[in-house]
N, C-alpha and C positions, 0 to 999 in steps of 0.2 A: 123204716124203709127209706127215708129221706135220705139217711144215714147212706146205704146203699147206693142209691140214686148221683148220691152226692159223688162217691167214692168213683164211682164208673164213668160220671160224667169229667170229671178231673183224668183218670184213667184213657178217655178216649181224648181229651182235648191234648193229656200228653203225647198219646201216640199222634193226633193228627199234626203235634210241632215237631213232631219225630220225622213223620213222612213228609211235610213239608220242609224241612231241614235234610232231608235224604234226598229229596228229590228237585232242592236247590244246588247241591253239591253235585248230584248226577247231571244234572242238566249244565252247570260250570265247567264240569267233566268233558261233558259231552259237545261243549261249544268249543274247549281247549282242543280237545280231540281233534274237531274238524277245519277249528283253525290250523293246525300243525298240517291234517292230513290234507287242507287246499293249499297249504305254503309248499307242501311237499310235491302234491299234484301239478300245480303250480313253474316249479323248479322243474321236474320232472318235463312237463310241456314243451318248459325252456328249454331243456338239455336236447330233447327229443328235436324240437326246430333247427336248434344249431346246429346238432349233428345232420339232421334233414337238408340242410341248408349246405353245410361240406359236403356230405354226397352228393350232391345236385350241383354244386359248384366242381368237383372233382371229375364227375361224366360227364358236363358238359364239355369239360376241361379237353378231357379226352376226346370227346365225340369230338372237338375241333379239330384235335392232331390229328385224328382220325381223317376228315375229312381233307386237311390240308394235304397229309400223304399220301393220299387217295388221288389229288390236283397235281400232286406232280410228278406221280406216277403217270397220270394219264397226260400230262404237257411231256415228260421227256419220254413219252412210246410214240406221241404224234410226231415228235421233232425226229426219236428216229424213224420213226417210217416216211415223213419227208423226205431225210439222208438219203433214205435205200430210192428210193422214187428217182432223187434228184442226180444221184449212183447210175442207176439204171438208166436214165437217159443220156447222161452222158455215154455210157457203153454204145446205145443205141447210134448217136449223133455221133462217134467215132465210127463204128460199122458202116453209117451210113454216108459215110467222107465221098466227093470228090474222086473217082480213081487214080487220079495225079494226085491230091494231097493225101488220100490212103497209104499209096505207096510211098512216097515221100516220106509219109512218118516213119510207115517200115525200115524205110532205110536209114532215118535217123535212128530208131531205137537199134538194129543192125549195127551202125558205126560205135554207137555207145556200148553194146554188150560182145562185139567182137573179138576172138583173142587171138594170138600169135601164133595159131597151131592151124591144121588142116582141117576142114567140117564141111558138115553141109547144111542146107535150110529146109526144112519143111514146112510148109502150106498148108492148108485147109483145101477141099476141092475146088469151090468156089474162087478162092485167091489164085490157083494154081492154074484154074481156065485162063482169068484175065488179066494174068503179066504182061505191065509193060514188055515190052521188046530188051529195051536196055536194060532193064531190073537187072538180069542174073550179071553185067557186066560192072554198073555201078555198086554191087552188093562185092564182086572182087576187088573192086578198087578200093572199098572202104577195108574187107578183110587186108588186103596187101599195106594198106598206111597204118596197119596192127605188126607187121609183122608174120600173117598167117596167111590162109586162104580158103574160099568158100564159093559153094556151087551149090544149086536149086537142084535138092532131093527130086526122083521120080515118085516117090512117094507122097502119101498127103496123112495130114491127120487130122481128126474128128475135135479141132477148136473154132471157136466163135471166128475169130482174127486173130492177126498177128502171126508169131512164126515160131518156130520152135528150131533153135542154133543144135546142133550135135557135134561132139568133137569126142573122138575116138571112143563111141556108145555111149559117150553122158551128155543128155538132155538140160538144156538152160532152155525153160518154156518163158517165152514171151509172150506169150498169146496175151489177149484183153483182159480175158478172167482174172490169168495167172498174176499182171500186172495191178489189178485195179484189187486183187489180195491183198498180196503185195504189201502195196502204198495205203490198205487202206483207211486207216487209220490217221495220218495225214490228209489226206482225202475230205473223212469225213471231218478232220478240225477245220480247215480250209471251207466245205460250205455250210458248218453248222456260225463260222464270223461272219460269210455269207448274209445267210440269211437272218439269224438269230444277233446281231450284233448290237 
């Protein structure tokens, strides 16, 4: 039975150089493994940051344009609602002229838009109460150095200011509005150097 004893103790010492030989190679295995799979996890992290890193550099990118359009969207809606303000009082501070430098203008824009043919002017109610005396004479004088001639409509029309010329049925409106149209484009380059210059 020694014989035996012998045999199986040999037997198990080989299988225990077996499993520790199996189980040096799994475990070598198994450190390669996880060396590879942290190098990769690793890379992986890395890739993962970089690109975390571009998208976060790329939106804020944006968020900026974003916000800077937003800045001058909202600077040139305030400059133009200044314009229209700056527009609108001017209209006002013409309407509200002086009745000698009112009319005066009239009849400057009158000599300027006057032509060589026969017409007449129209008013607004208000204008048409409080005509100088001489208006309707000076406004022929200016039609006559055209070549034409012109007389104060009994009619009146529903404008702010100004006058509205007619020659044989067609309307040349001068009024405020019509004029401050018009021009306004000039207008508004003229107080956007103004102010914004």
């Amino acid at each position: 039975m020694a014989g035996l004893d012998k045999i199986i103790g040999e037997i198990h010492a080989e299988s225990d150089g077996l499993i520790r030989e199996v189980l040096d190679r799994a475990q070598k295995e198994a450190a390669q493994i996880r060396s590879e799979a942290e190098k990769k996890a690793g890379d992986s992290v890395e890739r993962i940051r970089r690109e975390s890193d571009a998208r976060l550099a790329d939106s804020k990118s944006r968020a900026q344009s974003a916000a800077a359009l937003t800045k001058r969207q909202l600077l040139l809606q305030e400059k133009q609602n200044l314009i229209g303000e700056v527009l609108e009082k001017a209209k006002e501070t013409f309407l509200a002229l002086p009745e000698a430098e009112y009319f005066d203008t009239l009849l400057a824009l009158l000599k300027k838009n006057a032509l060589s043919e026969q017409g007449e002017i129209l008013l607004n109610e208000r204008d048409r109460k409080r005509l100088p005396a001489d208006f309707e004479k000076k406004a022929e004088e200016a039609a006559k150095a055209k070549g034409g001639s012109l007389r104060i409509s009994e009619k009146t029309r529903e404008i702010d200011g100004g006058l509205i010329l007619v020659y044989e049925g067609i309307e040349q409106n001068c009024s405020v509005d019509a004029l401050f149209e018009t021009n306004i484009e000039m207008l508004q380059d003229k107080i956007q150097n103004i102010l914004f210059a």
